[in-house]
C-alpha positions in Angstrom: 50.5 208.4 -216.5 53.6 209.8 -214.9 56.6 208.0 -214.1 56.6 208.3 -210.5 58.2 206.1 -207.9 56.6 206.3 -204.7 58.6 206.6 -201.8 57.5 205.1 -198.2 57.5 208.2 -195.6 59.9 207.4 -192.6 60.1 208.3 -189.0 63.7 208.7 -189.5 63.8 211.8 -192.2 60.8 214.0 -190.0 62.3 217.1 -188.2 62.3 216.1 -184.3 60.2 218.6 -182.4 61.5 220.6 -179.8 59.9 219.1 -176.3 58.2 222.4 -174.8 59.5 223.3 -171.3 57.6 226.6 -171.0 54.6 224.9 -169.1 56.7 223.5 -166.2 58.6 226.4 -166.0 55.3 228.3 -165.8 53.9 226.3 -162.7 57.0 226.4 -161.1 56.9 230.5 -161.1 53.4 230.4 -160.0 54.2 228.2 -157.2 57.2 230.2 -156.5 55.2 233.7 -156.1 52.4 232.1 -153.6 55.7 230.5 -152.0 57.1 234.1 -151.6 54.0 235.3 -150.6 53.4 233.2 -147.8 57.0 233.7 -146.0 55.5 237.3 -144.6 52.8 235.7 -143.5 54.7 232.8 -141.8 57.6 235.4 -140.4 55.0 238.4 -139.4 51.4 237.0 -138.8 48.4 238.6 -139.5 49.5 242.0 -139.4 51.0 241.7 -143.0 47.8 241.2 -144.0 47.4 245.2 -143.3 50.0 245.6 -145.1 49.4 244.4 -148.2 46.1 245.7 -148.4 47.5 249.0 -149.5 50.0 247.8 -151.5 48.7 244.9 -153.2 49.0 246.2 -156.4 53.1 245.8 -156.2 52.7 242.5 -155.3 50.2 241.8 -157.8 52.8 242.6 -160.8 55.3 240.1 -159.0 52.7 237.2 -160.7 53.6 237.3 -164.6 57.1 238.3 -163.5 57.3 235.4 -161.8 55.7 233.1 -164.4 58.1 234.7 -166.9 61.0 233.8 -164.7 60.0 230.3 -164.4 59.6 230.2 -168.1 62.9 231.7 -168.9 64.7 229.5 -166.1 63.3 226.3 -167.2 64.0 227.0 -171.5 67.8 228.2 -169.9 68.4 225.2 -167.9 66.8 222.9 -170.9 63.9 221.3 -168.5 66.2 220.1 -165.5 63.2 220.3 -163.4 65.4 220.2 -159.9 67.7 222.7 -161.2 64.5 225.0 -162.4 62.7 224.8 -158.8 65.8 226.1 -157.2 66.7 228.6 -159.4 63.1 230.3 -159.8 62.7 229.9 -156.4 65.3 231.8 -155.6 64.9 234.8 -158.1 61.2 235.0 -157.0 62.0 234.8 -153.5 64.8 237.3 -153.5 62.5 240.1 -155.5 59.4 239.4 -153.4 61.9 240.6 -150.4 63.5 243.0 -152.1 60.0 244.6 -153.0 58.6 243.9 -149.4 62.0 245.6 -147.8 62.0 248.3 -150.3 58.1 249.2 -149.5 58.2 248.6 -145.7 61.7 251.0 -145.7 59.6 253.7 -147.8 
């Protein structure tokens, strides 16, 4: 038999995990794009709707973007959830116009 002294595992010596903010981030981008996506809608009626039916596809690659800025907003800002709302809101919002004005100028 081996000397061996066992040792009681403790709480204290584990390595802390990281708490994830990526998911919150995430459904704040989503939220953000349909948010942007509605404000046409809201400002021009139904015509938009003619509109994006030919250029859907440029709106369409706003989505991940969006979700990625969320994600990146909400890891940057350490999960201050007010702070993140604003801040993705904002970015999304601003290139959701600046892709609507830059099409509707073409």
């Amino acid at each position: 038999m081996h000397n061996v002294t066992p040792m009681l595992a403790r709480k204290d010596d584990r390595d802390q995990e990281e708490p994830s903010w990526s998911f919150p981030g995430g459904v704040v981008g989503f939220a953000s794009y349909w948010l942007a996506l509605a404000i046409p809608f809201v400002l021009y009626g139904s015509n938009t709707l003619f509109f994006f039916l030919y250029t859907w596809p440029f709106f369409l690659a706003l989505l991940p973007v969006s979700v990625l800025i969320g994600i990146a907003t909400s890891v940057l800002l350490r999960g201050h959830l007010i702070w993140t709302i604003l801040m993705t809101a904002a970015i999304v919002v601003c290139l959701f116009w600046l892709l609507f004005t830059l099409l509707t100028g073409w």
